[in-house]
Steps between C-alpha positions, in 0.01 A plus 500: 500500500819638345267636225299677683843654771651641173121629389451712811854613490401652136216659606637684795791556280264647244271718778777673708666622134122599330426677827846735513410553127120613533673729850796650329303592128210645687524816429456637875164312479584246848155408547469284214550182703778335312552150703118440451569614103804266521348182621176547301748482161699228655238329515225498207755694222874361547421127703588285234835651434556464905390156441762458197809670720368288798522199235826553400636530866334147579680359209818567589478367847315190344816457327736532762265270702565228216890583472490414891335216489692419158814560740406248758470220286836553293629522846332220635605231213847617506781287473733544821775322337586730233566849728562676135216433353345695847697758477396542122131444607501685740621804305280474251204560713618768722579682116120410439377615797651806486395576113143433651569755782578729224224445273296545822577829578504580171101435489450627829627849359380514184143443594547774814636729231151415272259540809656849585464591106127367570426667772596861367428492184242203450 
């Protein structure tokens, strides 16, 4: 399910960039139908590097999925007694979850970055 969210994300990514490419290099030539030239490569000539970027995005949330649920079982076998070792705890996995925030976006923008280089140039 997530796979396949992040998947068609890539490939309209991919298609709106390919067809302002194929429009603005044209040449004046317009009638060169550059969405159907668009999702014709998107899908036969650059679909398993949408698949990869689509894969990457899936792992990310896959891991943030298992931080969470990671998260609620720390939480859940908690000592209340010992309020610093909460506090400490609890720290330590808001600093996680934001370093996986991080590395998420980090993904999510290096693999727009690759399908715009794709789509002009691939």
């Amino acid at each position: 399910m997530l796979r396949n969210c992040e998947l068609a994300i890539s490939i309209c990514q991919f298609i709106i960039a390919s067809t302002a490419a194929y429009w603005y290099f044209s040449n004046n030539n317009r009638s060169s139908f550059p969405l159907l030239k668009s999702i014709c490569r998107a899908l036969t000539l650059q679909l398993g590097s949408l698949i990869f970027a689509g894969l990457l995005l899936c792992l990310t949330w896959i891991l943030q999925i298992i931080f969470e649920l990671l998260e609620k079982s720390v939480k859940s076998h908690t000592v209340s007694n010992n309020a610093a070792a909460n506090t400490c705890i609890d720290f330590l996995l808001k600093c996680a979850r934001c370093c996986l925030a991080c590395f998420e976006r980090f993904v999510r923008f290096l693999t727009h970055n690759a399908i715009l280089m794709m789509a002009i140039s691939g």
